[in-house]
C-alpha positions in Angstrom: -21.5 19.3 -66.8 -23.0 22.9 -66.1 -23.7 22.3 -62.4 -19.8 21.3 -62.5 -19.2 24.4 -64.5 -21.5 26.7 -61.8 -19.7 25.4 -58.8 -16.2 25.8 -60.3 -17.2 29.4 -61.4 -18.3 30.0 -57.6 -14.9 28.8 -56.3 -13.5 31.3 -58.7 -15.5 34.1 -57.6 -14.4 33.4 -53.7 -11.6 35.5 -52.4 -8.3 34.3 -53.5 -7.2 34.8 -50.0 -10.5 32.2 -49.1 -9.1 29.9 -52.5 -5.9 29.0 -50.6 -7.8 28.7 -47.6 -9.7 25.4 -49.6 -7.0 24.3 -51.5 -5.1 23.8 -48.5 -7.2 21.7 -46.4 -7.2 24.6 -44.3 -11.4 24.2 -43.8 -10.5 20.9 -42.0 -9.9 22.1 -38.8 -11.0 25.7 -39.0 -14.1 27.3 -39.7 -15.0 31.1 -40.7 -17.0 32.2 -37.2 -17.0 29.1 -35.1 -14.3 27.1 -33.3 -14.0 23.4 -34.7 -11.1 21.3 -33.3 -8.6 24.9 -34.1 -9.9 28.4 -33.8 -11.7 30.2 -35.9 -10.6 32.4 -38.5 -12.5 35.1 -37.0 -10.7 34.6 -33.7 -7.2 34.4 -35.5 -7.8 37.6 -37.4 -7.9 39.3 -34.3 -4.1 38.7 -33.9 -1.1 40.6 -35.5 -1.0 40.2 -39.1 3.1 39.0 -38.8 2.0 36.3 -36.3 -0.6 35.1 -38.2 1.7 35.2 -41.5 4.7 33.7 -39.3 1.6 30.5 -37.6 0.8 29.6 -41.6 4.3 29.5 -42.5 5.7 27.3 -39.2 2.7 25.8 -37.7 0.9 26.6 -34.2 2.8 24.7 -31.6 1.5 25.9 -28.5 0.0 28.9 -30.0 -3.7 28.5 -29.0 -5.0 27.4 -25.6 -7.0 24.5 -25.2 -6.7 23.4 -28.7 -4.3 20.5 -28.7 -3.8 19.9 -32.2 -0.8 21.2 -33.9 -1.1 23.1 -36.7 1.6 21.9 -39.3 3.8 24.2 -41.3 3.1 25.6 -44.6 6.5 27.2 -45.7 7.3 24.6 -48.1 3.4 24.8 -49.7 3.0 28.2 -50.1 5.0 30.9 -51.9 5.4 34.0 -49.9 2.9 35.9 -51.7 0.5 33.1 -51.1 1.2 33.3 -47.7 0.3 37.4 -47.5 -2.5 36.7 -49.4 -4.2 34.2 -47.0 -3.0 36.2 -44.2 -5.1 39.3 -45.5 -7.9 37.2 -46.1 -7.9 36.1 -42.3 -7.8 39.3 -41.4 -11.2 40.2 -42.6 -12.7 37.6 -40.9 -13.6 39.6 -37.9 -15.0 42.2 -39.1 -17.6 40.7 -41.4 -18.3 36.5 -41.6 -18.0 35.9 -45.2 -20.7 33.3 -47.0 -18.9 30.2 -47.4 -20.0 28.2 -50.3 -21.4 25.0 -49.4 -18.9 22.2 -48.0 -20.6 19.5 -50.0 -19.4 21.3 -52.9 -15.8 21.0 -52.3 -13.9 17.7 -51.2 -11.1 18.2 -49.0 -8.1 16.2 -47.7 -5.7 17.3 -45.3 -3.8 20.5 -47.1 -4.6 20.2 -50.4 -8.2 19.8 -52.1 -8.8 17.2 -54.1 -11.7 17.9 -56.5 -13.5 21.5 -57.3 -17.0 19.8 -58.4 
């Protein structure tokens, strides 16, 4: 129960911006510094701050090439303010790659997280 406790307290410490990131399967495809089967989020934060707001909100067809997997859309998940909040969050992951906590402590599905151990 406090190892549970200790990893859920280290989710809450993250970024909130990095919190939607998780919650939304968004770790799936994308990683902080390194391309996966989508860019990175280091290499997104380097675009415009509308385009990346507009990619989250209506997916990525065509977006990015030489990835060939489409992003899906996020309009109908995320509030607006959710929306500006991840995008901020993306933003700083250029400048500095933020410690992600460890991916065995978080179980992911596609867009939505399933457990917080």
């Amino acid at each position: 129960m406090l190892k549970q406790m200790q990893k859920k307290a280290a989710f809450d410490a993250l970024p909130k911006g990095e919190q939607l990131a998780r919650r939304n399967g968004c770790f799936n495809c994308h990683a902080l510094d390194k391309s996966v089967i989508a860019p990175s989020f280091a290499q997104i934060s380097k675009r415009d701050a509308k385009e990346i707001r507009d990619t989250i909100k209506n997916g990525s067809q065509g977006k990015w090439k030489g990835f060939h997997v489409m992003m899906p859309a996020f309009k109908s998940r995320m509030t607006e303010k959710d929306l500006y909040t991840l995008q901020k969050w993306i933003g700083t992951c250029s400048s500095k790659i933020q410690k992600a906590i460890p991916a065995e402590n978080i179980k992911e599905t596609p867009w939505k997280v399933k457990h917080v151990i």
